[in-house]
C-alpha positions as MATLAB code, in Angstrom:
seq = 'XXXXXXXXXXXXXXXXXXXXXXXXXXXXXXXXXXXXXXXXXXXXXXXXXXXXXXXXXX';
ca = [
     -11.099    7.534    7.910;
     -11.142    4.198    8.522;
     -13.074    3.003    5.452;
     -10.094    5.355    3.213;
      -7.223    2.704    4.889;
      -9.085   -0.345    4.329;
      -9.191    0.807    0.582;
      -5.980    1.880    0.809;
      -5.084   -1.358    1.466;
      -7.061   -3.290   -1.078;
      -5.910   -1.079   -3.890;
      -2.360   -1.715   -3.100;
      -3.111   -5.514   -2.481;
      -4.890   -5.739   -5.605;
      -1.526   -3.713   -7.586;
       0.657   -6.386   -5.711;
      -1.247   -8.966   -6.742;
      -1.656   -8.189  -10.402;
       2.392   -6.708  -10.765;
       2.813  -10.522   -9.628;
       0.483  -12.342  -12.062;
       1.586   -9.865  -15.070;
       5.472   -9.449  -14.498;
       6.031  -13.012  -13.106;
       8.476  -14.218  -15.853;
      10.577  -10.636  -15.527;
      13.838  -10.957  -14.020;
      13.551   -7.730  -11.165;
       9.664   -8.680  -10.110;
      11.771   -9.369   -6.667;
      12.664   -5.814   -6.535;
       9.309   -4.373   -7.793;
       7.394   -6.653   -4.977;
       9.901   -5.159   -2.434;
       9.555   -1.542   -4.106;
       5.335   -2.438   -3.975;
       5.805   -3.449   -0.414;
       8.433    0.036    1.244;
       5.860    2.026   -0.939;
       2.276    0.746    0.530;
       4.111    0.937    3.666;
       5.302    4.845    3.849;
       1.660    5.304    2.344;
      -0.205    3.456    5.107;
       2.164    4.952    7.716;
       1.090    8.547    6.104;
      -2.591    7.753    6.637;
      -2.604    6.366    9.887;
      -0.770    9.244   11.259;
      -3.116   12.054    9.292;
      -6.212    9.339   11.143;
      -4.451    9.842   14.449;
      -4.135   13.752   14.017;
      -7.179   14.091   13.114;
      -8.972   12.323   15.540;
      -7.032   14.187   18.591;
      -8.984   17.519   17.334;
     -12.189   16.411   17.244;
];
């Protein structure tokens, strides 16, 4: 489970990175970073607390 966060969290580093480099000149890239940011977080928070679950079982 661990190896599916750390991914998790490259993937959406990677997305931040790149909505950065390609929409830098947009007006609202401020919003989509924060938007990027609220969604990687309720994501994260998701798979940590499925990890936690599922390790209590076994």
């Amino acid at each position: 489970m661990k190896k599916i966060i750390i991914i998790n969290a490259l993937i959406w580093g990677v997305l931040l990175l790149g909505s950065a480099a390609l929409f830098r000149d947009h007006p609202n890239v401020k919003y989509s970073f924060f938007g990027i940011l609220i969604a990687y977080s309720i994501i994260h928070g998701l798979l940590a607390n499925f990890a936690k679950r599922n390790k209590v079982k076994t």
